[in-house]
Backbone as a printed PyTorch tensor [residue, N CA C, xyz], in Angstrom:
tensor([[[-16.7060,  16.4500,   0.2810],
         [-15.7070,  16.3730,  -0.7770],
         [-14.3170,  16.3650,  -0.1570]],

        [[-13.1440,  15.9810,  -0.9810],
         [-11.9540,  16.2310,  -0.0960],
         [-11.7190,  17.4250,   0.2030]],

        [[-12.2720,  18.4350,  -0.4440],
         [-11.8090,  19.5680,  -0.2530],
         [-11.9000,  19.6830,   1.2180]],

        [[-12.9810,  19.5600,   1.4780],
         [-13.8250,  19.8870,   2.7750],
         [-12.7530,  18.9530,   4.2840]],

        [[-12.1270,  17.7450,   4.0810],
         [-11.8310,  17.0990,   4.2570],
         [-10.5680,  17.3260,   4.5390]],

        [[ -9.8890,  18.1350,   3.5690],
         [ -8.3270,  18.2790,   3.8090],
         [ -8.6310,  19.4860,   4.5180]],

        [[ -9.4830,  20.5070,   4.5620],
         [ -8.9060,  21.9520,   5.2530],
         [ -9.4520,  21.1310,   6.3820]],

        [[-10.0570,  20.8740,   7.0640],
         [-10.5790,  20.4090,   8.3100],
         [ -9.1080,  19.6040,   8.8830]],

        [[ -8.8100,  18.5540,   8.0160],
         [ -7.5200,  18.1540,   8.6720],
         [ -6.4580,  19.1620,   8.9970]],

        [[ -6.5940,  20.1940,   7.8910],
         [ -5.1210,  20.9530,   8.3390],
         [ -5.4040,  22.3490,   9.5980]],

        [[ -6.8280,  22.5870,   9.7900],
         [ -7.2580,  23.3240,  10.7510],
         [ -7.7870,  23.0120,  11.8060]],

        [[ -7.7230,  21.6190,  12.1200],
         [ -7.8930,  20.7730,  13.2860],
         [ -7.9350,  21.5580,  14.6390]],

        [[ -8.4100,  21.8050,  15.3080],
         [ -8.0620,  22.1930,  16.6530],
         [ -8.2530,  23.7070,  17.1880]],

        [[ -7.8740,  24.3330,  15.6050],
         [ -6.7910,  25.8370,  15.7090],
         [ -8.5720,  26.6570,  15.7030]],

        [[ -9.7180,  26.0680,  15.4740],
         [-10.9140,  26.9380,  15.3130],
         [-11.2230,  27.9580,  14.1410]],

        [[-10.1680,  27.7270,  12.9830],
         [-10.7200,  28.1950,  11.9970],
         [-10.4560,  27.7310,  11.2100]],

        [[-12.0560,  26.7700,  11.2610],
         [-12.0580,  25.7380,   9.9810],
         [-12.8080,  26.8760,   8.9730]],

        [[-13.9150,  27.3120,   9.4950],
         [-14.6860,  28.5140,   9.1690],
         [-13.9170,  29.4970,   8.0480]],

        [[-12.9700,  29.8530,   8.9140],
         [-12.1560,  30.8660,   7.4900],
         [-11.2870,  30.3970,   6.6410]],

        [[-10.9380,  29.3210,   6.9500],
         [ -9.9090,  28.5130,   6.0850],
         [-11.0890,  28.0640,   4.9480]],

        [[-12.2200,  27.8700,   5.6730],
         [-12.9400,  27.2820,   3.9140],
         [-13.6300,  28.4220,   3.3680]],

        [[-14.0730,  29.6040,   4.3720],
         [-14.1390,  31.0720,   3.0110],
         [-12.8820,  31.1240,   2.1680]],

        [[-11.7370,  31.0900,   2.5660],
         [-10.4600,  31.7430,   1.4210],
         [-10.2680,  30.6140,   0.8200]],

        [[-10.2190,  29.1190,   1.1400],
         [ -9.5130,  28.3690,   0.2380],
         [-10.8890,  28.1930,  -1.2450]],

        [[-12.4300,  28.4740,  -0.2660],
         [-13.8390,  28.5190,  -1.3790],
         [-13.3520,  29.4600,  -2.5690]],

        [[-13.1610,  31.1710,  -1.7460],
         [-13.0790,  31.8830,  -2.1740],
         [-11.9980,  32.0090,  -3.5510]],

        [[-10.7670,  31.3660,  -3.3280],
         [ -9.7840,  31.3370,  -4.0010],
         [-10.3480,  30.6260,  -5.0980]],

        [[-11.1620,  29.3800,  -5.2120],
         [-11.5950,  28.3660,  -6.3820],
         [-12.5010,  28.9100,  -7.3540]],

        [[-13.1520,  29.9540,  -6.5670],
         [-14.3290,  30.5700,  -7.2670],
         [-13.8500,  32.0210,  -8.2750]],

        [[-12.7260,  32.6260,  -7.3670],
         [-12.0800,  33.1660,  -8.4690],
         [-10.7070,  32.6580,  -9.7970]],

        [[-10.3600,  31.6190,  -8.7640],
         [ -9.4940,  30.7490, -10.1850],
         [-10.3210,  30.4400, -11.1930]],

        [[-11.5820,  29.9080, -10.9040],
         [-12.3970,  29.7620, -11.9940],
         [-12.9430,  30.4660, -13.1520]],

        [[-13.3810,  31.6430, -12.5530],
         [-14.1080,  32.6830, -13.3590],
         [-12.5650,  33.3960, -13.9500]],

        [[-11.5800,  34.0180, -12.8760],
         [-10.3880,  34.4350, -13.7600],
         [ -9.5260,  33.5330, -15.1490]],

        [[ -9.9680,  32.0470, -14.9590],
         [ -9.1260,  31.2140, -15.5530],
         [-10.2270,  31.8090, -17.3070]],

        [[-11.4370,  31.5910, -16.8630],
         [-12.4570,  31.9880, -18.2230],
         [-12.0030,  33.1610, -18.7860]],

        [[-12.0010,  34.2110, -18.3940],
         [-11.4730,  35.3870, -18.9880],
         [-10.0440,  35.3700, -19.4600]],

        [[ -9.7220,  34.4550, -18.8520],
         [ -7.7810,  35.0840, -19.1690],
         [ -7.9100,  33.7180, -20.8170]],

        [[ -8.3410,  32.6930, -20.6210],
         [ -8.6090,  31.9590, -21.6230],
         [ -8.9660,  32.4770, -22.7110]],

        [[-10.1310,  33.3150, -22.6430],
         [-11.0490,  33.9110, -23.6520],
         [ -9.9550,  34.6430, -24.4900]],

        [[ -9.2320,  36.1050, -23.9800],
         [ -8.2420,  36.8830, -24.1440],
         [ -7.3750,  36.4660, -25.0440]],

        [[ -6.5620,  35.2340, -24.0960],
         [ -5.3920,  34.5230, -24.8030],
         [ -5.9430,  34.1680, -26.3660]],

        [[ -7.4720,  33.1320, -25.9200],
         [ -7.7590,  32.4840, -27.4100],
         [ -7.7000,  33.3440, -28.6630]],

        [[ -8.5670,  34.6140, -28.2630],
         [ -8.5710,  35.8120, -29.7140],
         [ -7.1770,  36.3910, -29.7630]],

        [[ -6.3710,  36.5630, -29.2080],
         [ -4.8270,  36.8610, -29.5690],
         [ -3.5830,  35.6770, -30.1520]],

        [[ -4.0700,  34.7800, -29.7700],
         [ -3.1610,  33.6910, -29.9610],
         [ -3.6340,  32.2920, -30.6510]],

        [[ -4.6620,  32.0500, -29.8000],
         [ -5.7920,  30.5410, -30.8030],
         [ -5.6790,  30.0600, -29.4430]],

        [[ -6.4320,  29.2760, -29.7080],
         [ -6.9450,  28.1540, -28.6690],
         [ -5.5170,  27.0510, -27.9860]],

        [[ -4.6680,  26.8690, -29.0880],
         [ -3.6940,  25.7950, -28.1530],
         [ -3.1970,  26.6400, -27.5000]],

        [[ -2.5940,  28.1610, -27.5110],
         [ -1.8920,  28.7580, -26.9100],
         [ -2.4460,  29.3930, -25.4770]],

        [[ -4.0320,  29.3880, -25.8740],
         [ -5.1450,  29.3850, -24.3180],
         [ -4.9050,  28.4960, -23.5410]],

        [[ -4.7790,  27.2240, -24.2210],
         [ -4.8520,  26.0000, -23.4930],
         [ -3.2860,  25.6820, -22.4780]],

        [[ -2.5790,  25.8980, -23.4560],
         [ -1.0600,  25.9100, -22.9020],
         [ -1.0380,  26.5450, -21.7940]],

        [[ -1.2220,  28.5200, -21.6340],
         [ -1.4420,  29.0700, -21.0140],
         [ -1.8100,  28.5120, -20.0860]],

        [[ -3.0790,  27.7010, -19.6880],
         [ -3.7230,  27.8260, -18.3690],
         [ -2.9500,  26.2280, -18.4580]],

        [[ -2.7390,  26.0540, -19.0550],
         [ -2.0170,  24.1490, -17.9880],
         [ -0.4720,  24.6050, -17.1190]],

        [[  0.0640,  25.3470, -18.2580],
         [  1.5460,  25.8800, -17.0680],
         [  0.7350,  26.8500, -15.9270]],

        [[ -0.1440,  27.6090, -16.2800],
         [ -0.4660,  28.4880, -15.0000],
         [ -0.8260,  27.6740, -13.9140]],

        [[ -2.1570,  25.9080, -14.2530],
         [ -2.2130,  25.0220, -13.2200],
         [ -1.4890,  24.3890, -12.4380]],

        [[  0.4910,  24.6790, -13.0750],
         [  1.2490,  24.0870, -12.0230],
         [  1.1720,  24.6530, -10.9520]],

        [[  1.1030,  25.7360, -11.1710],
         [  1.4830,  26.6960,  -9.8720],
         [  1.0950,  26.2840,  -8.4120]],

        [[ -0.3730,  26.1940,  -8.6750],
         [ -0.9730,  25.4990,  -7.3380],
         [ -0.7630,  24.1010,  -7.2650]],

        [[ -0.5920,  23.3050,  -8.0200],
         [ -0.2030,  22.0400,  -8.1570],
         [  1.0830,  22.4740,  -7.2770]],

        [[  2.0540,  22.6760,  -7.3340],
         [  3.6090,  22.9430,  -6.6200],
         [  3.0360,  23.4540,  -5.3180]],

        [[  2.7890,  24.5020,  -5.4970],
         [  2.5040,  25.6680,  -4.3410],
         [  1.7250,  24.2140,  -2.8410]],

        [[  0.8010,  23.3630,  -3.3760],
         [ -0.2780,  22.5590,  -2.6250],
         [  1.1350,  21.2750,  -2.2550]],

        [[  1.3540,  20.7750,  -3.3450],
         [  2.6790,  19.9700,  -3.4800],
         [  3.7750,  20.1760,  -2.1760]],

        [[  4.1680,  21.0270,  -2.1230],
         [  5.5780,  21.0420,  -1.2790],
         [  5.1690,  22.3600,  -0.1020]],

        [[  4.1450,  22.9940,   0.0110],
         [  3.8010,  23.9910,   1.0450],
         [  2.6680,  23.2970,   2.4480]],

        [[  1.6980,  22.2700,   1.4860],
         [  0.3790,  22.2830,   2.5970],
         [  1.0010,  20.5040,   3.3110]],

        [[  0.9750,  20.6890,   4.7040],
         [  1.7190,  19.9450,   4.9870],
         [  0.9630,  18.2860,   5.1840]],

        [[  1.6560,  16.9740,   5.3440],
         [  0.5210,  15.8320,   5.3010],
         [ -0.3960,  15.3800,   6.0630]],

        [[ -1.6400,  15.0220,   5.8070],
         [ -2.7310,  15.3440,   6.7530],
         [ -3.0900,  13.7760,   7.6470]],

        [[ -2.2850,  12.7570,   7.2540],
         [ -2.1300,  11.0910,   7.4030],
         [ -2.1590,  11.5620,   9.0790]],

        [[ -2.6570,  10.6560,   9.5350],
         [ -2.1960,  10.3880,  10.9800],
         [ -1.2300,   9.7370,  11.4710]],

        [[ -0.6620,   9.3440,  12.5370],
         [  0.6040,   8.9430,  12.2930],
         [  0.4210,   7.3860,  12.2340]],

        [[ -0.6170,   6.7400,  12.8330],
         [ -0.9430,   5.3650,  12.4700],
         [ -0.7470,   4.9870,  10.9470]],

        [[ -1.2960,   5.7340,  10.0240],
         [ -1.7490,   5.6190,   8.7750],
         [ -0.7450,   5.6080,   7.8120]],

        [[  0.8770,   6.7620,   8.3850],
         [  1.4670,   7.1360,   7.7270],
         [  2.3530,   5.2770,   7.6930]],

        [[  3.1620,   5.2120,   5.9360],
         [  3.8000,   4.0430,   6.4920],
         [  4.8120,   3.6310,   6.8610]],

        [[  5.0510,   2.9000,   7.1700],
         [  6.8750,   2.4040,   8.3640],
         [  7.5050,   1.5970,   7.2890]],

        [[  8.0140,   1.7060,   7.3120],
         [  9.0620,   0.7710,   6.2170],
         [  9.6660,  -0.3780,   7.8820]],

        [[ 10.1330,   0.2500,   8.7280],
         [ 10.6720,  -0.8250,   9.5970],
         [ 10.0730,  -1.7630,  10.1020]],

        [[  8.3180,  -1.1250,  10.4420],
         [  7.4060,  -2.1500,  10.8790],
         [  7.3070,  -3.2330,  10.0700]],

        [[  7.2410,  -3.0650,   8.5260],
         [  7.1870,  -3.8950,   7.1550],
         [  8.4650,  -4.7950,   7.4640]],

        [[  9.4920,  -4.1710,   7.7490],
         [ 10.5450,  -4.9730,   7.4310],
         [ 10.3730,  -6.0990,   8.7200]],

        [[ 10.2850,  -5.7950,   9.8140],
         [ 10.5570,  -6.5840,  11.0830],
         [  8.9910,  -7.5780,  10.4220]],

        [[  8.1740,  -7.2970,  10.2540],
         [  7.0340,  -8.2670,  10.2450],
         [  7.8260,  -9.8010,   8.7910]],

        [[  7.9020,  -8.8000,   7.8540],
         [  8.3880,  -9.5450,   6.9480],
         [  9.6080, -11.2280,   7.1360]],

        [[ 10.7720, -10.2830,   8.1270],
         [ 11.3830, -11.0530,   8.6150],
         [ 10.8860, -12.2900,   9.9850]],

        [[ 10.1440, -11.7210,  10.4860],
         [  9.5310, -12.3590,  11.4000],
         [  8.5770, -13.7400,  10.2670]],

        [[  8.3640, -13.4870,   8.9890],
         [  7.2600, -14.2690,   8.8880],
         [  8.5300, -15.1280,   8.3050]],

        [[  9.3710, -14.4510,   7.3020],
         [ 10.7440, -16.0520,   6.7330],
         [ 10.5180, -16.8010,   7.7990]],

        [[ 11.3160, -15.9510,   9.0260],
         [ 12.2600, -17.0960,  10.1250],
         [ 10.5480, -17.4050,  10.7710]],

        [[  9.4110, -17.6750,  10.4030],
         [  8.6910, -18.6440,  10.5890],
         [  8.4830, -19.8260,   9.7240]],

        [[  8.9370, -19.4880,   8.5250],
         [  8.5240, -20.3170,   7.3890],
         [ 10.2280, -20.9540,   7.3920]],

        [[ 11.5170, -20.8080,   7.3470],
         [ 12.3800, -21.3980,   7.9990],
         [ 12.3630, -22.6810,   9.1010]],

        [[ 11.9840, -21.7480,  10.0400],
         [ 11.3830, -23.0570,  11.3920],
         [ 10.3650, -23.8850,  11.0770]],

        [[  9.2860, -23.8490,  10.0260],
         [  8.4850, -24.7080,   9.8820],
         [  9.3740, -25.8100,   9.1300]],

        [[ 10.2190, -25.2140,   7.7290],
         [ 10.8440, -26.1460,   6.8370],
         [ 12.0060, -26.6730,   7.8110]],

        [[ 12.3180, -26.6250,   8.7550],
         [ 13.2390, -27.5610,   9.6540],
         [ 12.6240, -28.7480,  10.2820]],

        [[ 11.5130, -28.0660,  11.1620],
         [ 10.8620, -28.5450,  11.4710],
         [ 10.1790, -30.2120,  10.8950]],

        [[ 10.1360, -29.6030,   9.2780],
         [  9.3470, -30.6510,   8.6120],
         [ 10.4080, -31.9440,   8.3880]],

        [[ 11.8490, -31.4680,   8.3070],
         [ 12.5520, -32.0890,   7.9490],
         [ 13.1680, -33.1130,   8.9230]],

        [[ 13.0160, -33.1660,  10.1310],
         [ 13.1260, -33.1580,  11.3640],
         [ 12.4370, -34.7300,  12.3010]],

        [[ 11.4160, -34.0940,  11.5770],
         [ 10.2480, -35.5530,  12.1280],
         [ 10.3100, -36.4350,  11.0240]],

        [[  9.4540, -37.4160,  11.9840],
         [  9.4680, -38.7750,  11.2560],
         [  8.3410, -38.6040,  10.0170]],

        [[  8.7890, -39.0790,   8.5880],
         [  7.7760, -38.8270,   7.3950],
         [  6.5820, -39.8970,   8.2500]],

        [[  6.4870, -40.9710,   8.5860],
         [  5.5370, -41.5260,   8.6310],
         [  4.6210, -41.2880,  10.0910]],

        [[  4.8140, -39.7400,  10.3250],
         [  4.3190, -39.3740,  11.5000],
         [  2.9250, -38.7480,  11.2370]],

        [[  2.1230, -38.6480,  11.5900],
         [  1.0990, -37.8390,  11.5750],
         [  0.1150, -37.1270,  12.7430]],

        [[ -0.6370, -36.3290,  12.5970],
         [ -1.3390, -36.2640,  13.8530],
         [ -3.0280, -36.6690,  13.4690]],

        [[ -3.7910, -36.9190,  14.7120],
         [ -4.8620, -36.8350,  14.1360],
         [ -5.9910, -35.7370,  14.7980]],

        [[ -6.8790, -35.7870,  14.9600],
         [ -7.8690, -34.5770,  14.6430],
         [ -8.0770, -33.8770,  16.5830]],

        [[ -7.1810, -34.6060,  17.2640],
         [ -6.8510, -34.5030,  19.1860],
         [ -5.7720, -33.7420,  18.9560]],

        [[ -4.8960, -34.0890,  18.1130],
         [ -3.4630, -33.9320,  18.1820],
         [ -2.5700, -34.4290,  19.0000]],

        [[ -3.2260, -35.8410,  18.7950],
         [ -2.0100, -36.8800,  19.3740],
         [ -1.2140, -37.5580,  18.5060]],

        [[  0.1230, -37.4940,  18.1870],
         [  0.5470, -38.6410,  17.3520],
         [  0.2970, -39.8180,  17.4810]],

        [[  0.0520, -40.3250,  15.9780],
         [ -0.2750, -41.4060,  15.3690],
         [  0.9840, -42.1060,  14.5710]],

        [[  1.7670, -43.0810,  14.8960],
         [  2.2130, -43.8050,  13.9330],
         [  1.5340, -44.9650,  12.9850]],

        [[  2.1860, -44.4510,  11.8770],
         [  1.8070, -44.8350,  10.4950],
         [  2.4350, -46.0470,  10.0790]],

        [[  1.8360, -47.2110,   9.7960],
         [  2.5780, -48.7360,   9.8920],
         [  2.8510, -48.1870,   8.3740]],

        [[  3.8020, -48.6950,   8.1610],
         [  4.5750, -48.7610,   6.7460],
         [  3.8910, -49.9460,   5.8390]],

        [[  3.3970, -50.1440,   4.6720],
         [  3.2930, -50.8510,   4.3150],
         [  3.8240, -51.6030,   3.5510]],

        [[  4.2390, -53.1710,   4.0750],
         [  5.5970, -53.7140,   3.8570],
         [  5.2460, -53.9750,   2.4340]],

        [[  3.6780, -54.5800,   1.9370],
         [  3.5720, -54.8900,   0.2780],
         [  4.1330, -53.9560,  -0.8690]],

        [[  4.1990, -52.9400,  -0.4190],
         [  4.5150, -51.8390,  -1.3040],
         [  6.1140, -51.4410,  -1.8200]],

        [[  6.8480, -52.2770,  -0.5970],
         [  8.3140, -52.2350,  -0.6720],
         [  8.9980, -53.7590,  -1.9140]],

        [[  9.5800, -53.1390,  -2.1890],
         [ 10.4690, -54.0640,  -3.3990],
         [ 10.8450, -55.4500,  -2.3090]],

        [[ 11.3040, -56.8340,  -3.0880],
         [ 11.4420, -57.5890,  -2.0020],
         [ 12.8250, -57.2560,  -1.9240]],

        [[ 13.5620, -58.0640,  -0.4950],
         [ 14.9180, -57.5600,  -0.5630],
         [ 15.3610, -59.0380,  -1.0620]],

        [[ 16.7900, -58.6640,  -2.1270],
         [ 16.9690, -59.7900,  -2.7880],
         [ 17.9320, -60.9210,  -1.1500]],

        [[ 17.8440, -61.8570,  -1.7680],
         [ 17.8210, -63.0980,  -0.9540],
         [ 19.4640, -63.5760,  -1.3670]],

        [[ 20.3370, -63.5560,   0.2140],
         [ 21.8670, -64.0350,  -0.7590],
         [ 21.5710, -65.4150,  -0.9530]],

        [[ 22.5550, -65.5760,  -1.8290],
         [ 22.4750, -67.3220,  -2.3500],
         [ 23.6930, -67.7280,  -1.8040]],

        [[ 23.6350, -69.1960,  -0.9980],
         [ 24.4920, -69.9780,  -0.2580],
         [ 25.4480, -70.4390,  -1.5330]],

        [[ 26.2130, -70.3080,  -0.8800],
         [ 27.0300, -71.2850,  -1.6740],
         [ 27.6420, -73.1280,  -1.3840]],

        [[ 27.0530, -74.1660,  -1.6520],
         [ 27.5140, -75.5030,  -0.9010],
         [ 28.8550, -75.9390,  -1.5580]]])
């Protein structure tokens, strides 16, 4: 489970993975059973939304406490770079830049073929409008 997963990450090395998962077990097993009783209590004094209320503000606690105390367990590969993103990003424009120069550059009726030798491409003259013809004058 993650549970199992995050204390191991955060006790890495230090040799007590062992007691870190009795107290952090230990702690779940009494949030649990204490959360039932204090529920029960609240409900016959107050009603049920006010049980319910009760234990959702009491769930911030560890929500915060886990939030901003237990520190991140990412490796540093994993964690992410914004600069690596950025340099790759830019690296890929000013490829797609140099290609659109590139394209603009060569001859349209150039091609390669399947060696990658250029091939010129005969134009085909039928396809062109005729060019008009001047008229002499005698």
């Amino acid at each position: 489970t993650l549970h199992i997963i995050v204390t191991n990450d955060i006790s890495g090395g230090t040799g007590r993975f062992s007691l870190m998962m009795g107290i952090t077990t230990g702690a779940m097993c009494l949030g649990g059973t204490g959360s039932g009783f204090m529920s029960t209590a609240i409900a016959r004094d107050y009603g049920d939304a006010a049980a319910f209320a009760a234990l959702g503000i009491l769930s911030l606690i560890p929500f915060l406490l886990y939030l901003f105390l237990v520190p991140e367990t990412l490796p540093e590969y994993a964690k992410p770079q914004p600069n690596k993103r950025r340099k790759r990003l830019e690296a890929i424009l000013h490829r797609i830049n140099m290609q659109t120069r590139n394209l603009a550059e060569k001859n349209p009726f150039k091609r390669r073929d399947s060696r990658n030798k250029s091939q010129e491409v005969e134009k085909d003259s039928s396809a062109d409008p005729p060019s008009p013809k001047k008229l002499e004058l005698v």
